[in-house]
C-alpha angles and dihedrals in degrees: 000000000000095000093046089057095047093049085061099049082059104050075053092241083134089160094061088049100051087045094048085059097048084055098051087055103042139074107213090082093053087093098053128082115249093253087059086053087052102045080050096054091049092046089057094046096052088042095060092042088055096058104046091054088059103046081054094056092051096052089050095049091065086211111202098227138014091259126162128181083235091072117038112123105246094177099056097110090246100130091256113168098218090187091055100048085049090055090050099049086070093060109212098137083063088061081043090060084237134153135229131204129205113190120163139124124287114292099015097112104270096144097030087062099042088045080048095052092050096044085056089049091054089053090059096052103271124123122231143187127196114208130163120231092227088064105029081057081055095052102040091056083050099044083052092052108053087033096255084119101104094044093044085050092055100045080057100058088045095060099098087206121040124184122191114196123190088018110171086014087137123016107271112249116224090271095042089052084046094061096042100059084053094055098058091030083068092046098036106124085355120072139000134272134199104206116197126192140162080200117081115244087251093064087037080095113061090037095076092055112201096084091207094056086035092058098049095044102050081047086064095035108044098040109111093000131178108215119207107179115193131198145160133065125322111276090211082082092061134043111263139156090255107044079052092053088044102115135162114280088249086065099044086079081070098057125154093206090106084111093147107034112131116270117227114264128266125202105264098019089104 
């Protein structure tokens, strides 16, 4: 048996081996046939596959804030179409290459529920990345500076899903608006995008500036778009279950979202 557990080692499914052990030493497995034993040892590999994948992708996201779809507060009068967000978290518009946008005042959830949306996509296998325009602005002028433009550009349009937070929080200069309309001209039906504004879609805009930029980028954006309007005042001002579950972006890697990861496998659970 020594040999077996070492050649698995080796082929790195280090899960099968360690639970090929435990069976070998308990006695709860004595009852099962061996191809029960074997569908057990498979189930905890890819279980544990499965995890750390996901762990990975949420690292990588840089999620904003620890959100899940679980806790979202549905009864806050914000104008939340509960009916809508579940729809979302089973992200089947991210399959459909569609976009969503959150507008809203300061302190209503915007970015909770965006974070929230992309936390369910990447449980369902698609990667995600949280910027903020302010910064991607920011950048975009570096990387074209120092000539990491092109390639900057590129890892953009791979991110399956995209969010944008504080977009339009200050009017786009010509070059900002420049580099907008090449960011969702990358993604455009493609790849998703999570749009965030304080402004509503109707000043969007004039808020690019240049009409002829603006025009071409609200066409990409705003095809096959998902609207979630916010109102109402900021929830940072009352208790809720997602102002609770609000932490720094250092701790979102550590997220406990992981609400439908696979458990490990139990005899007599196939």
């Amino acid at each position: 048996m020594s040999p077996t557990i070492e050649g698995l080692r080796e082929l790195k499914c280090t899960v099968m081996a360690r639970s090929l052990e435990e069976q070998r030493t308990s006695t709860l497995y004595d009852g099962l046939a061996f191809e029960e034993r074997l569908g057990l040892l498979v189930d905890q590999e890819l279980c544990e596959r499965k995890n750390r994948r996901l762990r990975r992708l949420l690292q990588l996201a840089k999620l904003r804030c620890d959100a899940v779809i679980e806790n979202i507060d549905f009864s806050a009068h914000r104008g939340l179409d509960r009916s809508l967000v579940l729809s979302l978290a089973e992200s089947h518009w991210v399959t459909s290459h569609h976009n969503v946008a959150v507008t809203g005042p300061t302190g209503v959830g915007k970015t909770y529920v965006a974070c929230a949306l992309a936390n369910a996509a990447i449980r369902h296998g698609h990667p995600a990345l949280y910027v903020r325009a302010p910064r991607l602005f920011e950048d975009l002028a570096i990387a074209r500076a120092d000539g990491r433009l092109a390639k900057l550009m590129a890892s953009l349009a791979r991110v399956e899903v995209l969010v944008v937070d504080d977009l339009f929080l200050r009017p786009c200069d010509t070059q900002q608006a420049a580099d907008l309309l090449e960011v969702v001209e990358d993604r455009h039906q493609l790849r998703t995008t999570i749009a965030c504004s304080q402004l509503p879609v109707a000043h969007w805009h004039e808020s690019i500036g240049d009409a002829t930029i603006a025009d071409a980028v609200l066409d990409r954006v705003l095809s096959n778009v998902h609207r979630i309007q916010l109102e109402g005042e900021s929830l940072r001002r009352q208790p809720s279950v997602e102002a609770k579950t609000r932490r720094p972006r250092s701790e979102a890697t550590k997220s406990h979202s992981q609400t439908d990861s696979v458990k490990g496998v139990k005899p007599g659970d196939r």
